[in-house]
N, C-alpha and C positions, 0 to 999 in steps of 0.2 A: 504493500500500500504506500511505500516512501516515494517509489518512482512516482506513482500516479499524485501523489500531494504534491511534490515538486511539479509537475506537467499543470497539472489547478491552477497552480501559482502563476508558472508561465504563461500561462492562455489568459491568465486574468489578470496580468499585466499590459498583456496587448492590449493597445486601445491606438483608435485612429486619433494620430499625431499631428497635430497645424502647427504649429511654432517649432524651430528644429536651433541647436543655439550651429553658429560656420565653422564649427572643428570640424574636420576630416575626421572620418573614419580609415583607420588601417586596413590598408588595400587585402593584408593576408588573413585578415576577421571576415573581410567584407566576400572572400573566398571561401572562406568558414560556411559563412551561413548557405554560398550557393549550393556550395557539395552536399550540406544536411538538407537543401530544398530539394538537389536532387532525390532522392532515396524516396520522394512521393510514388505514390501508386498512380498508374495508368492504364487505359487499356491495352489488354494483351502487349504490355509492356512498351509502349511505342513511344514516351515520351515525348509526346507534341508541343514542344516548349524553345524558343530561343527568347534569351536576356540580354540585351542589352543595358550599360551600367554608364550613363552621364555623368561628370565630374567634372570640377576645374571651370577652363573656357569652353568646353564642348559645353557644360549646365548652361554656363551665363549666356549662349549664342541661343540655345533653347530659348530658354526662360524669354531673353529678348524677342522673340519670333514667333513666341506663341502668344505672349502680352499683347503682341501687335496684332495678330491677328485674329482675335478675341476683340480685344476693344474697337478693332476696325468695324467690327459688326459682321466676320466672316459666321457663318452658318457652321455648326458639326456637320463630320460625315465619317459616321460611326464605319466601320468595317464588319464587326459582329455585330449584329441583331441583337436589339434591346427593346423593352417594350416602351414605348412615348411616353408613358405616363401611369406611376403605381396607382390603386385602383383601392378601394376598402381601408382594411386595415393597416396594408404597406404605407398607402398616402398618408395613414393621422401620425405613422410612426415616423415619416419622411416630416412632416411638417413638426412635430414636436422634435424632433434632433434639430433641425433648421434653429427653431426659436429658442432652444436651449441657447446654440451657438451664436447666433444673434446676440441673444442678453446678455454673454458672457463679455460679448466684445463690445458693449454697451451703444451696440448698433439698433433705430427705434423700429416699428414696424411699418411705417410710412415713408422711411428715410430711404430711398431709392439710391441713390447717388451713394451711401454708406453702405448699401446693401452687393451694391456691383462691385462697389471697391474690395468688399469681405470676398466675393464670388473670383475675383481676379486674381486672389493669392492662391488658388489653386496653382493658376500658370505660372508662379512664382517659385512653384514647391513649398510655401510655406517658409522659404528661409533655409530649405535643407540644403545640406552640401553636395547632397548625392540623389540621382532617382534613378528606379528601374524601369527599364519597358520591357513588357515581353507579348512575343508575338506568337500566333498558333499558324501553321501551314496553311499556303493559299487556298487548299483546298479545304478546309476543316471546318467544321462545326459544333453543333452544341456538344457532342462526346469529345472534340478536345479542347474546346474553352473550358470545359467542369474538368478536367484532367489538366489541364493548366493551372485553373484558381487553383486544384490542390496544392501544385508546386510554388504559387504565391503564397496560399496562409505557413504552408510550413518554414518558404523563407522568413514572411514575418515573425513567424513565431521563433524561430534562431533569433533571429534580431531581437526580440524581444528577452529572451532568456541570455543576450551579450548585455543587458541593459540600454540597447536602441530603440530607436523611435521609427515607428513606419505610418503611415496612411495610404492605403491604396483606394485609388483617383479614377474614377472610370472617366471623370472629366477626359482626362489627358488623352482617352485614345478618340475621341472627337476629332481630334487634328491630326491623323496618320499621316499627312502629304506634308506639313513644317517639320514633325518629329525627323520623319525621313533625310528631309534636306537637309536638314540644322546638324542630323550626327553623319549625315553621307552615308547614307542607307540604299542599296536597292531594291526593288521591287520582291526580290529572291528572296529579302526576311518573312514573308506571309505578311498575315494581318493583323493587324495592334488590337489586344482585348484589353490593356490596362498597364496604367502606369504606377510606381511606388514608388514613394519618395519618402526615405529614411535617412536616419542620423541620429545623432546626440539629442533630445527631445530638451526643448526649455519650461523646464516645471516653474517658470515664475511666470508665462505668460497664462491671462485669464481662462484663455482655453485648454488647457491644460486640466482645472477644476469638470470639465463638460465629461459628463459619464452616461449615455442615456439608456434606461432602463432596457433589459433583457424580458423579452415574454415569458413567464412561468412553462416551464418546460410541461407539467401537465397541460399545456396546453395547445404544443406543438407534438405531443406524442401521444400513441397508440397502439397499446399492445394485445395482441391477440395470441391467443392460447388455445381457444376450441374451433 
């Protein structure tokens, strides 16, 4: 039962990271957590997964070129299928994590202009030092995007058990054609399901306090016996 209290700990440490403080992370940590991300399961072993790791001037040319292209008013254009819009109880959970994050950053709910500003530090990474992209084969779909996410939560979750900070950003794969150009990408990496932007986490900014509630698990679960 020790392993499994320490994995508690770890997993309920994780939480999605907006303020990140600009130390570097060590390149051979930061190789750590890819080799434990590998060892995810997938189907019939096929690992559908390429990572790429922005840093340095490769971040700052990003960061610059997706800010612009974001505030310019460019449109997303997802690569993987997403639905437009959560629906029921997704939306009240989507809106109350929104206004948690809001309050924290003592942004009003009228304040537009404070509101796009909060929305824009996604393409900033939050201040981190470092982000992930990873992409699934051109050809793939829902069976390797969910075999993907696996090899993303367990990267975070290394990061989180090195005492790093992550938030993965579905914002970021919006913009698969600047991502592309900004790190000198070809068409050959497949399609962008999601970006992560991890680092040193800054426990003094406000948002750091924002924690939003988990559904009682009875009430995502159902077991059957007879």
């Amino acid at each position: 039962m020790r392993d499994l209290d320490q994995f508690e700990a770890i997993a309920g440490r994780r939480r999605a990271v907006r303020a990140f403080l600009p130390r570097p992370v060590d390149r051979a940590l930061i190789a750590r957590a890819i080799a434990i991300a590998a060892t995810a399961p997938s189907s019939c072993n096929t690992q559908p997964w390429t990572l790429h790791i922005a840093s340095g001037a490769a971040l700052d040319r990003l960061r610059t070129a997706l800010t612009e292209a974001v505030s310019s008013g460019r449109p997303p254009a997802y690569e993987v299928e997403a639905a437009d819009r959560y629906e029921g109880p997704f939306r009240e959970r989507q809106i109350d994590a929104a206004v948690r994050l809001f309050e924290a950053q003592g942004v009003g709910r009228y304040n537009t202009a404070a509101r796009a500003q909060s929305m824009l530090r996604n393409f900033a990474f939050f201040g981190a030092p470092h982000a992930a992209f990873l992409f699934i084969p051109a050809g793939g779909g829902l069976r390797e995007a969910a075999d993907c996410s696996k090899f993303a939560q367990t990267f975070m979750l290394a990061l989180a058990a090195a005492g790093l900070g992550s938030c993965p950003q579905g914002a970021l794969s919006g913009y698969p054609a600047v991502v592309r150009q900004a790190l000198r990408l070809g068409s050959e990496t497949g399609k962008l399901l999601l970006g992560i932007s991890f680092g040193y986490p800054d426990d003094d900014d406000p948002t750091a306090r924002v924690r939003p509630p988990r559904c009682p698990t009875q009430d995502i679960t159902r077991f059957h016996d007879d």
